[in-house]
C-alpha positions as CSV (number, residue, x, y, z in Angstrom):
1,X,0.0,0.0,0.0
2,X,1.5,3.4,-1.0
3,X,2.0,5.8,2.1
4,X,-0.5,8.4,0.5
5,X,-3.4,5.4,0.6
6,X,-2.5,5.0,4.1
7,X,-2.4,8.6,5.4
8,X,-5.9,9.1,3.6
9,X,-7.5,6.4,5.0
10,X,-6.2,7.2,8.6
11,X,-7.4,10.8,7.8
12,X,-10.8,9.8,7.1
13,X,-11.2,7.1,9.9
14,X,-10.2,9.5,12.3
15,X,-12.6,11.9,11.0
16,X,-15.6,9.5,10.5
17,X,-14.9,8.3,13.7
18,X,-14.3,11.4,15.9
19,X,-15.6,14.1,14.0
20,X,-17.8,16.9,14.8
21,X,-20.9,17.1,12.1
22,X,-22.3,21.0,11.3
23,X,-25.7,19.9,11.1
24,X,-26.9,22.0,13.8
25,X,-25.5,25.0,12.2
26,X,-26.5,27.3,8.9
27,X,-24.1,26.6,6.3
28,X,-23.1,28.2,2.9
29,X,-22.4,25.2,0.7
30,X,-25.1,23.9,-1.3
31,X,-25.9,20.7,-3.2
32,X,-27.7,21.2,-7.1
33,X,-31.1,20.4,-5.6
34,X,-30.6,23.6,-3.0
35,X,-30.1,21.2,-0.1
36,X,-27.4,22.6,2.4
37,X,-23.7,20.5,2.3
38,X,-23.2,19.4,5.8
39,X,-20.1,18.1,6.7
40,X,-18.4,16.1,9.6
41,X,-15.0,17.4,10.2
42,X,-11.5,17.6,12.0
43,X,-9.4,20.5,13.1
44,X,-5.4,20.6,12.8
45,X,-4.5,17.3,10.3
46,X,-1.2,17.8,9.5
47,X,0.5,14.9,7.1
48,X,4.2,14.4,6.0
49,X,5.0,12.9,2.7
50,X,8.7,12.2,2.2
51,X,8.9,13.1,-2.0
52,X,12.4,10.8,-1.7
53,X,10.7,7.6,-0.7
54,X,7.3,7.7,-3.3
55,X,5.3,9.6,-4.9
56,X,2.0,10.6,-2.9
57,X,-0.9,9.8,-4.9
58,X,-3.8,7.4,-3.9
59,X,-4.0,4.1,-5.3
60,X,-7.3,3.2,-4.1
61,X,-8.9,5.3,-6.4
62,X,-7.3,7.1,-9.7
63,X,-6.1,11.1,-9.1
64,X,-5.9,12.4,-12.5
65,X,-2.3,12.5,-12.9
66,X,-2.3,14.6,-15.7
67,X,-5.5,17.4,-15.0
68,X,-3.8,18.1,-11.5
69,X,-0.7,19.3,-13.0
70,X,-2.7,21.2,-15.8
71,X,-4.7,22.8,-13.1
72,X,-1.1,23.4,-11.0
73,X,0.6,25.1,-14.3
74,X,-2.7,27.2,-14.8
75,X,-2.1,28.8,-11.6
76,X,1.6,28.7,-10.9
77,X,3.3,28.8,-14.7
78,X,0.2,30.9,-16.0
79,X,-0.6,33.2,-13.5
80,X,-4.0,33.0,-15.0
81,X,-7.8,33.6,-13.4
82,X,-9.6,32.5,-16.3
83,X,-11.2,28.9,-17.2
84,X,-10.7,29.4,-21.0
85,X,-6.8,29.2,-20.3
86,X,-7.7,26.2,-18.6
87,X,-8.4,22.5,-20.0
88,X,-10.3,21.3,-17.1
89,X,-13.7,22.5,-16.2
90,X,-13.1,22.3,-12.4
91,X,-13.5,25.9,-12.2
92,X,-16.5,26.3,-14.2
93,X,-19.5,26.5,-11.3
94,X,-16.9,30.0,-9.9
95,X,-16.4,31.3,-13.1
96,X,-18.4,34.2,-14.7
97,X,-19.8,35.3,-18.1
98,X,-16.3,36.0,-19.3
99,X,-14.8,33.1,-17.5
100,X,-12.8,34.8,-14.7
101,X,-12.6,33.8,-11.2
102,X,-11.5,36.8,-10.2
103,X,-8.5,38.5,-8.2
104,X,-8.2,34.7,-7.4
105,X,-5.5,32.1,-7.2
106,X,-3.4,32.9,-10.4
107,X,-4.2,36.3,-10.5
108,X,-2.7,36.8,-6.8
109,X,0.5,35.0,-7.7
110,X,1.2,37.3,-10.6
111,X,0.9,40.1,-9.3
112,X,3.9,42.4,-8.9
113,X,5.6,43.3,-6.0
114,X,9.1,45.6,-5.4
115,X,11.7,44.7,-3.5
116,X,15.6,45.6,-3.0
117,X,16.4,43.4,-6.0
118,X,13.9,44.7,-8.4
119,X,10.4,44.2,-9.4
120,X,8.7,40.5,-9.4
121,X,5.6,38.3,-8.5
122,X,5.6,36.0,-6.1
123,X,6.9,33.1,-7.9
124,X,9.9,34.8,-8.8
125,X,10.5,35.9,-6.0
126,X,11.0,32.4,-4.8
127,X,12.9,30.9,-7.8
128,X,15.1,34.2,-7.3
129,X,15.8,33.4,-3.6
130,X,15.9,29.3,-3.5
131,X,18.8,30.3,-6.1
132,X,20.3,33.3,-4.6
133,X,19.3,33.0,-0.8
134,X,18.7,29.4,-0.1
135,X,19.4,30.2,3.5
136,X,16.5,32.3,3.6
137,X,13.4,31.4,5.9
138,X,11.2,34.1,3.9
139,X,10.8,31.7,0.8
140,X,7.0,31.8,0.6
141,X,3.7,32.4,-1.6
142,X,0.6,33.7,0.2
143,X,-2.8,34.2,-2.1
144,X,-5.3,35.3,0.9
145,X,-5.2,38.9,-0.3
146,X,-8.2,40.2,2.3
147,X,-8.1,43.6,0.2
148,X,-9.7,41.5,-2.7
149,X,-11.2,38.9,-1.3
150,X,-14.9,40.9,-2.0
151,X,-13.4,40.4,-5.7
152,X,-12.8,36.1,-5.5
153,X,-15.2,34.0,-6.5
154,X,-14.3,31.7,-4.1
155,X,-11.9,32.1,-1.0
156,X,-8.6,30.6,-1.7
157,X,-8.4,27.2,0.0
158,X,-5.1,26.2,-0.7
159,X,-3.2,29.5,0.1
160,X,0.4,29.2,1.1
161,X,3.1,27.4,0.1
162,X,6.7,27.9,2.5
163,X,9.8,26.8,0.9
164,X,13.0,25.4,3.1
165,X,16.3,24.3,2.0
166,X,18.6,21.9,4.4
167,X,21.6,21.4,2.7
168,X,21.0,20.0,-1.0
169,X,17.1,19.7,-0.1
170,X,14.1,21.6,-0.7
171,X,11.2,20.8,2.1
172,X,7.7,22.8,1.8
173,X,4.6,23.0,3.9
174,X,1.3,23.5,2.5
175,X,-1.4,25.8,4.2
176,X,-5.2,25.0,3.5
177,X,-7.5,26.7,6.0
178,X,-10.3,23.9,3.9
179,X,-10.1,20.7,2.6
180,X,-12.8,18.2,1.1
181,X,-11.6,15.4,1.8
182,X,-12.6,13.4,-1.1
183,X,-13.2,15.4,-4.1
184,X,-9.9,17.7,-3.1
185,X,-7.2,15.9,-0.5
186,X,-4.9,14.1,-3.2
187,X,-5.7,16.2,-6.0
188,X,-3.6,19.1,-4.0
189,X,-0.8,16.5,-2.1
190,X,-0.3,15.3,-6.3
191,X,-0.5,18.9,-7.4
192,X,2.1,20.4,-4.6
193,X,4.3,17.5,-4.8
194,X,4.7,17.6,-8.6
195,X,5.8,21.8,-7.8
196,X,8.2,21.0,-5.1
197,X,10.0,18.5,-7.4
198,X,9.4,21.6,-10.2
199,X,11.0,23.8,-8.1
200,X,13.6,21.8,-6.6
201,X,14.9,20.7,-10.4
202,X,15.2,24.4,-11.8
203,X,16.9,25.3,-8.7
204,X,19.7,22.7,-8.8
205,X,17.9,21.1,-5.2
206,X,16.6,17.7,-4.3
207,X,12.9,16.9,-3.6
208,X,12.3,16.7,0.1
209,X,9.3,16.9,2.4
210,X,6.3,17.8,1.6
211,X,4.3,18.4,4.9
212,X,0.5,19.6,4.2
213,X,-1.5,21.4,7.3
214,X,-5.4,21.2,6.9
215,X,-7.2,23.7,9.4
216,X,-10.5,21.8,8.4
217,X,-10.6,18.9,6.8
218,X,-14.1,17.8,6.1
219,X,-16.4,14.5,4.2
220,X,-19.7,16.2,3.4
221,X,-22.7,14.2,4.4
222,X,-23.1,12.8,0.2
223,X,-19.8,11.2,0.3
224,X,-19.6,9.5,3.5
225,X,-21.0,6.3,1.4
226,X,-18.2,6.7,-1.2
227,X,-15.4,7.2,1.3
228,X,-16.6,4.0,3.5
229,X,-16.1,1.7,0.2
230,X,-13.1,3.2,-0.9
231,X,-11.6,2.5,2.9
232,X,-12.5,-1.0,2.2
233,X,-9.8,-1.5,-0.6
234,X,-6.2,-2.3,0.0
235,X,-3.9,0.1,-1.3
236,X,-1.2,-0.6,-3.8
237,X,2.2,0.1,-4.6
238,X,3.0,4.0,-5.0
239,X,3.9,4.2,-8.6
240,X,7.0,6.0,-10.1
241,X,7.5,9.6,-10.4
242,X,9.4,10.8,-14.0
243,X,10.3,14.0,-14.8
244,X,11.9,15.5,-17.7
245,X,15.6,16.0,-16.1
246,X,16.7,18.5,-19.3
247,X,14.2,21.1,-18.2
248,X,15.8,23.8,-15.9
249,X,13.6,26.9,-16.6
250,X,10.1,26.5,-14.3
251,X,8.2,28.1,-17.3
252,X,9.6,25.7,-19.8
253,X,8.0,22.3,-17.8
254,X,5.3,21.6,-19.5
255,X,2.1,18.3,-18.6
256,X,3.8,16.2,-21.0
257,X,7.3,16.8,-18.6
258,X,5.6,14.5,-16.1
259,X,4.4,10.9,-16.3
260,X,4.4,8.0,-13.6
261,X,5.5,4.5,-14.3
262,X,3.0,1.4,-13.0
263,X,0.3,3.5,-11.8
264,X,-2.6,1.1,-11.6
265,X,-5.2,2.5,-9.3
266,X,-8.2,0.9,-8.4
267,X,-11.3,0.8,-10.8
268,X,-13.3,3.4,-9.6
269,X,-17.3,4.1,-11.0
270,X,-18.7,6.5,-8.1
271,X,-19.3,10.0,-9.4
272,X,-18.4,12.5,-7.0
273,X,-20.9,15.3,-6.3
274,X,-19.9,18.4,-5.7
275,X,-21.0,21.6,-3.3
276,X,-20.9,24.8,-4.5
């Protein structure tokens, strides 16, 4: 069993099992039919996945290899807010007439900033520092903007990434002030992992840690069923992570730069509703 299908499924036990449902409270999300999302839920989960030993992404069902990191490269390589730079239709229940999301997610990570060295965003910022000032414990993104938060369609969930080099190894902690559990947890532990091992390539670095922090992580009330069969499945064997060694310029890495070697998740026919 790969260490990703173990954390998950000790994630959601723990939450099935000691969680604290919302059902006595008024909540925003909805279901299509108007009925409120409740969720059950657990505050402070905080997992480790070592990026040297396996690559993190669940076996007992299939994570889309390929639409996370077009989804990642949308936001990180792109900068962009907008669904029609997009290939995925993830986005499209936020996205307006034009198809923006607003000052959200892409937008926020692109915007410019000055400092001593000159004028950058915040992702050159850290490909400037984890090659000029690895020693540095500033290395970080953060996308909650609160001045334009009126101006997001939706509330960044996954909003800082902190970057750490020990010797020859780049380490990162993601922050997530939200996490559903199912339709989201892997897709983002795939999606982060795959940029640490981005960044840590371009920057002459090793892939490290990857330790994720979830303020809440939630199962909404409709996919308590699906989570309870997929905890019934053993896990299999983490498959192996490729990437395209010749690229050294972050903006050059492209979805076809990744691939994984004997990935063979279970079959999985459950269609995943989600709460907007």
């Amino acid at each position: 069993m790969s260490r990703a299908d173990e954390i998950f499924k000790q994630n959601c036990r723990d939450i099935l099992t000691h969680g604290v449902w919302d059902t006595d409270q008024n909540v925003r999300p909805r279901w299509d039919d108007g009925t409120p999302a409740h969720t059950v839920k657990k505050f402070g989960i905080v997992n480790r996945y070592d990026l040297k030993a396996e690559f993190p992404i669940l076996t007992i069902r299939r994570t889309y290899f390929k639409t996370c990191i077009d989804e990642l490269l949308w936001i990180w390589q792109m900068k962009s807010n907008n669904i029609k730079n997009l290939r995925g239709h993830i986005w499209d229940s936020w996205a307006d007439e034009n198809g923006s999301i607003g000052k959200a997610y892409g937008y926020q990570l692109g915007v410019k900033h000055q400092y001593r060295e000159g004028e950058m965003d915040q992702v050159d910022r850290v490909l400037y520092d984890l090659k000029h000032n690895p020693a540095s414990r500033r290395i970080l993104t953060n996308i909650y903007n609160f001045q334009d938060l009126h101006e997001m369609a939706l509330y960044p969930c996954a909003y800082s990434m902190t970057f750490n080099v020990s010797g020859n190894t780049l380490n990162a902690i993601l922050n997530q002030r939200s996490q559903d559990m199912l339709a989201a947890n892997n897709w983002n532990v795939v999606q982060y992992a795959v940029l640490v091992h981005m960044m840590a390539q371009v920057s002459g670095l090793e892939a490290g840690e990857l330790v994720h922090v979830i303020a809440d992580a939630h199962i909404y009330d409709r996919h308590v069923p699906i989570i309870e069969k997929m905890l019934d499945k053993e896990g299999k064997a983490a498959p192996q992570f490729v990437i395209d060694t010749s690229v050294t310029d972050f903006y050059q890495f492209t979805r076809d730069s990744f691939s994984l070697q004997g990935y063979e998740p279970h079959a999985f026919d459950d269609k995943i509703p989600v709460a907007i």
